[in-house]
C-alpha positions in Angstrom: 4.4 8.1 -2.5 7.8 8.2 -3.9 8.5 9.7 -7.7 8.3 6.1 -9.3 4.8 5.8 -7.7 3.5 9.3 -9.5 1.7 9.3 -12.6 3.0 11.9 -15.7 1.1 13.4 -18.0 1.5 13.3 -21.6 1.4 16.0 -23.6 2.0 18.5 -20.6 2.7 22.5 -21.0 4.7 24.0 -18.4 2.8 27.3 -17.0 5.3 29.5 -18.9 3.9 28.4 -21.9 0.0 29.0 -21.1 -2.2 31.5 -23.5 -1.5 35.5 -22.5 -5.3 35.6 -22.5 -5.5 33.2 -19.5 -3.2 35.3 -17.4 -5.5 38.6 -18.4 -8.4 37.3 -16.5 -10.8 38.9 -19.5 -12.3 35.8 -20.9 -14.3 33.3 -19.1 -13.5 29.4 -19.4 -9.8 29.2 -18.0 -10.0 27.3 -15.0 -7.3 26.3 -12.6 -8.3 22.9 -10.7 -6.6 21.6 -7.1 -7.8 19.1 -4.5 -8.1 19.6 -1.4 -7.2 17.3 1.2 -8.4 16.9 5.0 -6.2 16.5 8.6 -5.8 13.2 8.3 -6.6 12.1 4.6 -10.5 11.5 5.8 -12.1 13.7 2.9 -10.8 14.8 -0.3 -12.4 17.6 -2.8 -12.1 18.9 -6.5 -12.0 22.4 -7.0 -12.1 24.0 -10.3 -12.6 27.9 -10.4 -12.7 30.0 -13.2 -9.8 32.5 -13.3 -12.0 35.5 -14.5 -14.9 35.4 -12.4 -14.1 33.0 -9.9 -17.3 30.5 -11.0 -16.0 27.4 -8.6 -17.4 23.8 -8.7 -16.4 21.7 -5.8 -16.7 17.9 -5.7 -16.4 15.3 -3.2 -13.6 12.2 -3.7 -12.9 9.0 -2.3 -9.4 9.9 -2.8 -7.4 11.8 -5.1 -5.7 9.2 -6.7 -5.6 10.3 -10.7 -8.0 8.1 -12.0 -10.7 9.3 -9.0 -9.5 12.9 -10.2 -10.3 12.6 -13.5 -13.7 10.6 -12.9 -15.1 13.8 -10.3 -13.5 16.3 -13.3 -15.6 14.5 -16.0 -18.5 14.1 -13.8 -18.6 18.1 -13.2 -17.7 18.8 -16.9 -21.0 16.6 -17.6 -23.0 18.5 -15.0 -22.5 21.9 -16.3 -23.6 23.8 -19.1 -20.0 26.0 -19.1 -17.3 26.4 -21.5 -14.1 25.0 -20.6 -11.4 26.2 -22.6 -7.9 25.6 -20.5 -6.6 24.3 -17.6 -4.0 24.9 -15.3 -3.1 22.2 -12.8 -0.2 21.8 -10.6 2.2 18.7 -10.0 -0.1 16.8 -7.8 2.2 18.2 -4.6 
């Protein structure tokens, strides 16, 4: 996938910008989400873990194109009961 190929966000905040109180680990519902992908692109998973107490929800992908991504976040978001308050994501790298 070249640069063209990637897809931006709107309305993105660079790290330096996020809330002090996310950095202080004192408050729960900060989570930091990543996929994880398998030797060989075979299996591909969500991860979002909560910075404070390291709460973690994993979910299984087809692939981790964005729209996949954000179908398996909504899905846990719908499946939980917890307060999600920000998130840090990387570039998709």
């Amino acid at each position: 996938m070249n640069n063209s190929d990637k897809v931006k966000t709107n309305n993105r905040v660079g790290i330096e910008k996020r809330l002090n109180i996310v950095d202080e680990k004192t408050e729960l519902g900060h989570l930091e989400i990543d996929t994880v992908v398998r030797t060989g692109h075979k299996s591909f998973l969500l991860i979002v873990v909560d910075k404070t107490n390291k709460l973690c929800c994993i979910g299984k992908m087809p692939n981790k194109q964005a729209g996949t991504v954000v179908e398996k976040f909504i899905d846990i978001v719908n499946s939980t009961f917890y307060d999600f308050k920000t998130l840090t994501l990387d570039n998709g790298t």
